[in-house]
N, C-alpha and C positions, 0 to 999 in steps of 0.2 A: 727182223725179217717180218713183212706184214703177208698173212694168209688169207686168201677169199675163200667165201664159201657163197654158195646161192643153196637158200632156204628149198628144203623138198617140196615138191604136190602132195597138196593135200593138207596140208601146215593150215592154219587157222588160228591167228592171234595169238601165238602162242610167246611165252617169256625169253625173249635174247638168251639172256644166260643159260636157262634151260636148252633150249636149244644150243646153245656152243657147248655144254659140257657133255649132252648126250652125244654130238657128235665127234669130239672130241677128247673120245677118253683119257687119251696119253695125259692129258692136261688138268690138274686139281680144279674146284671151282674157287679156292683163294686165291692162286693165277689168274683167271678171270674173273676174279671181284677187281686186285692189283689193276688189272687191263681198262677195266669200265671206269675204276675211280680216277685212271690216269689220263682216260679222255679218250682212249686207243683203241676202244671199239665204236667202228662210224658205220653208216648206209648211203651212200649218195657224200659222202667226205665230213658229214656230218657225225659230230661222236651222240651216243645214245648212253641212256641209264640200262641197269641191268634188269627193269621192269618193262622196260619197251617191247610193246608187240612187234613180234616180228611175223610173214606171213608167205605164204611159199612164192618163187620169185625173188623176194628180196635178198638183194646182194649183199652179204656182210662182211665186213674188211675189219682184219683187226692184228694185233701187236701185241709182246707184251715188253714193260717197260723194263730197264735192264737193272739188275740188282745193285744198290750201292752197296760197296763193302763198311761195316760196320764201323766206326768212331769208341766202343764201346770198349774200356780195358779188360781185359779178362781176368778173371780173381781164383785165385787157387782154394776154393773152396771144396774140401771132402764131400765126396758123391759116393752113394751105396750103389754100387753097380749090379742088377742082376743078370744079364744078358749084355754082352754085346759082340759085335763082327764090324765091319769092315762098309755095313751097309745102317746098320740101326743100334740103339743103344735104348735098353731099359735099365730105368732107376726106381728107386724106392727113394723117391720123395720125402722130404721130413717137414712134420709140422712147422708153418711158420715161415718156408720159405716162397717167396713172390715167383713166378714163374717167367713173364716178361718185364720189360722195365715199363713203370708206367710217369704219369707226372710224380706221383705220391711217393717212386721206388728208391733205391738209392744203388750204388753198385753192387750188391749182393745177391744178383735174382740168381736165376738158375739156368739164366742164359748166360751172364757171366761168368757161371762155373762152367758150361760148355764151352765155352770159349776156351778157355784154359787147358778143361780138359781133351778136348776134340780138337786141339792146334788150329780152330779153325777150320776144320773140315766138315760143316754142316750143308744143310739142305739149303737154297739161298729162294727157295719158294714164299714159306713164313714170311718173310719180307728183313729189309732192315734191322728191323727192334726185334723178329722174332725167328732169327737161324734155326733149323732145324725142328720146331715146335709146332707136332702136327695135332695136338689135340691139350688141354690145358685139365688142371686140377685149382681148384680154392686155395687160396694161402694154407688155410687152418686146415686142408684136408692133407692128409697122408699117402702112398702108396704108389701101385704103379704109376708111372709116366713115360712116354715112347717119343723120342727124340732120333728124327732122320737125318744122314750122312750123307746122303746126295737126294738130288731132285727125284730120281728114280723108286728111288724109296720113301721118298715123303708122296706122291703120286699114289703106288700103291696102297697104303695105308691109312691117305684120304681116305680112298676111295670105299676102304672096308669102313670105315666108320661114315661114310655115308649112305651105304648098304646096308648099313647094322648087322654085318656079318661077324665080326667080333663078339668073344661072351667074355661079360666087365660083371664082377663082382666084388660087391663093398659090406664092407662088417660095422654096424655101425651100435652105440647104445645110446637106447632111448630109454624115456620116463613111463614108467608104470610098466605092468602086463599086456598084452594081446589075449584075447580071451580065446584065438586061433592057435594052433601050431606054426600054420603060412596060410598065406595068401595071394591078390595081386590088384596093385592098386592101375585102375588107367584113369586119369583122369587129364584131361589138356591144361599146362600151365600156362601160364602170359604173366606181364609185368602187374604187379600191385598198385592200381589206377591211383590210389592215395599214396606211397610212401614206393618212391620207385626204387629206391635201392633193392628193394622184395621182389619175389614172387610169389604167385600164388594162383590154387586152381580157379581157373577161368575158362567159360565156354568156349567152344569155337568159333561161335558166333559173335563173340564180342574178344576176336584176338587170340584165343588159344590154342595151344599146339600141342599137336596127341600126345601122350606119353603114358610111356606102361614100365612098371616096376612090377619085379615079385619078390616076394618075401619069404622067408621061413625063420624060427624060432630057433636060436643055436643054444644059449643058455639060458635060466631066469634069473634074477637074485632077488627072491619071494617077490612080493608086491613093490618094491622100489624102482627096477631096472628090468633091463631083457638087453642079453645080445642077440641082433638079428640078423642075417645076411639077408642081404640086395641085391637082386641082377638087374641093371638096368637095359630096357633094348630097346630105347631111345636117350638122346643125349641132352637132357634140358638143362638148364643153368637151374641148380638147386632142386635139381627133380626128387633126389631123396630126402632130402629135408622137405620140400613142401610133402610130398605124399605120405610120408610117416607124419606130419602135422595133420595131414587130412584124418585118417586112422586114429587121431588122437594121443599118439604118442611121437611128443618131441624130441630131439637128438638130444642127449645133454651136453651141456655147453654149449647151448647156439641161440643164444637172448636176442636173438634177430625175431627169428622165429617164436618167443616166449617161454624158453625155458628159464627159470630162475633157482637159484640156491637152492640146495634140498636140505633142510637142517638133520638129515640124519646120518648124512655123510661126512666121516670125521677129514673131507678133502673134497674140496672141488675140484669140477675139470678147468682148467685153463684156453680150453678152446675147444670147438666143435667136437665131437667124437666119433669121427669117421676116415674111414680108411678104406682103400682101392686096393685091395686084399688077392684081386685074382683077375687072368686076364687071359684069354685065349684067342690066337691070332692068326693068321699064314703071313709067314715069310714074304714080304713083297718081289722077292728075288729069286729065292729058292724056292720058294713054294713049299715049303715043310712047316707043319703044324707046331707053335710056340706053347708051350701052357706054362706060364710062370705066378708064383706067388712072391708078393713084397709080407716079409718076416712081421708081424707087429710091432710096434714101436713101443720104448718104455716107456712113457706117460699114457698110452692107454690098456697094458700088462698094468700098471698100477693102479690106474681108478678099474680095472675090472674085480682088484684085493679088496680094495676098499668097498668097492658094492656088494662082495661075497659076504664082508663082517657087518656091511648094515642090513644084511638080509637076514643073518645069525640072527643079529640083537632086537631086528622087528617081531622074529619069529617068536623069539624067546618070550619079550616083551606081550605078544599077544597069546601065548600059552599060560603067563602067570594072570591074565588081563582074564580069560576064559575060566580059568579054575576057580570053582565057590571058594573062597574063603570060610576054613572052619572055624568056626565061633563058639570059643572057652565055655561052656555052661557054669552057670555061678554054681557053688556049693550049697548043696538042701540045707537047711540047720532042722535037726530034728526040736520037735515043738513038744516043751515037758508043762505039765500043770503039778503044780506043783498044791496040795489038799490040806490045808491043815487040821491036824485032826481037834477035837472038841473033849477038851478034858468034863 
């Protein structure tokens, strides 16, 4: 079904897409990205990009392209379920699994365990490759993930996470101390101009995009580690890893960013050390307040043991390091003369 719309008064070059998603709320802006890349938003029969000025008067006509059903087997893979209804489904994520399929993927993401799990019954917004999948996690990162059942609900959910109405909190250990309790880091990321798999902070002037984390200090383990929780209330690719690198203290396990071996850990981590630990939401349907937590996972309960005994043994290590060493005094020898007497 294609819907017109003519541009309000007063409009002044303003962006297509912007404009179709403020006036049309019902509709995600992934629907309208789907619509612009499919060629199905036009003016005059013409299709436009999603950058295109649009300006009051113009008529804009647009579609959106109808979902193909998926080719994708679905694999009975075990899902930690925290929440779910009829409308949305949270999980607790496990290290290490891919979330959509990509070239690199293989049948095991976590779309194919929806599948399985969900008979099928997901959000058909996502697109193809991504049922249901209204917002994404890192491979190596753990914790919540929020997976919609119909359009309706993937809609809503958008739209809080484009609002930044959601509070997202992450537990994460990094290297070394903070010399703070908490803080809060803003600084705008962008892509790493030399090595673009990265990010990193970048003006805004040359590309970057705001972003604010806060922090506070949950535990220490002396000078080696800290746990630290992270709320993030903006959603940037790598925002907590770049911004705990800005602070100077790295994620451990995240050699992207330059953390390396710590020789005083009788273990390393195996991957990033970060986890989507908390999550507070409304109901896209009911409208009732969500607050759920994803439980910690065992491999990061375990490197938190092991940074507890290298904190011991640093501690200890620099308390014998601190103490004078008492030093034996030699024994006096009493000193005899001995007179011989003179017959």
């Amino acid at each position: 079904m294609t819907t017109t719309y003519t541009v309000l008064p007063g409009v002044r070059r303003a962006r297509a897409d912007k404009i179709l998603a403020i006036a049309f709320r019902e509709h995600s802006r992934a629907a309208f990205q789907r619509a612009f890349e499919a060629g199905q938003v036009r003016i005059n029969g013409k299709p436009i990009t999603q950058d295109h000025s649009v300006s009051d008067g113009d008529v804009v006509e647009f579609s959106f392209p109808d979902v193909r059903p998926t080719d994708m087997t679905p694999a009975e893979i075990p899902l930690e379920v925290i929440f779910e209804d009829k409308h949305l489904l949270a999980l607790n994520k496990s290290s290490g699994m891919v979330v959509h399929p990509g070239a690199a993927t293989g049948g095991d993401t976590l779309v194919h365990a929806l599948l399985a799990h969900c008979k099928g019954g997901l959000s058909g917004i996502g697109g193809v490759e991504r049922p249901g999948i209204v917002h994404r996690l890192d491979r190596e990162t753990s914790g919540i993930i929020l997976v919609a059942k119909n359009d309706a609900a993937h809609r809503g959910l958008s739209e809080q996470f484009s609002e930044r109405s959601l509070q997202k909190e992450y537990l994460a250990l990094v290297a070394g101390t903070p010399q703070l309790l908490s803080g809060a880091v803003k600084k705008s990321i962008g892509r790493n101009k030399q090595q673009r798999h990265k990010m990193a902070v970048v003006e805004e002037e040359q590309g970057g995009r705001d972003a604010h984390t806060d922090w506070e200090v949950v535990e220490r383990f002396g000078d080696v580690a800290t746990l630290v929780r992270c709320a993030i209330h903006t959603g940037r690719t790598h925002q907590i890893r770049v911004h705990m690198k800005a602070l100077g203290h790295i994620l451990l396990g995240d050699a992207i960013y330059g953390w390396k071996p710590d020789p005083r850990l009788s273990a390393q981590p195996a991957r990033v050390m970060l986890h989507a630990e908390h999550l507070i939401f409304t109901h896209p349907i009911s409208g009732k307040t969500l607050d759920l937590r994803a439980p910690l996972p065992a491999d990061f309960t375990a490197m938190m043991t092991v940074l507890r005994k290298a904190a011991k043994a640093s501690a200890k290590k620099k308390r014998l390091k601190a103490t004078p060493s008492k030093k034996r005094s030699k024994p006096v020898l009493a000193s005899y003369h001995v007179h011989e007497s003179r017959k």
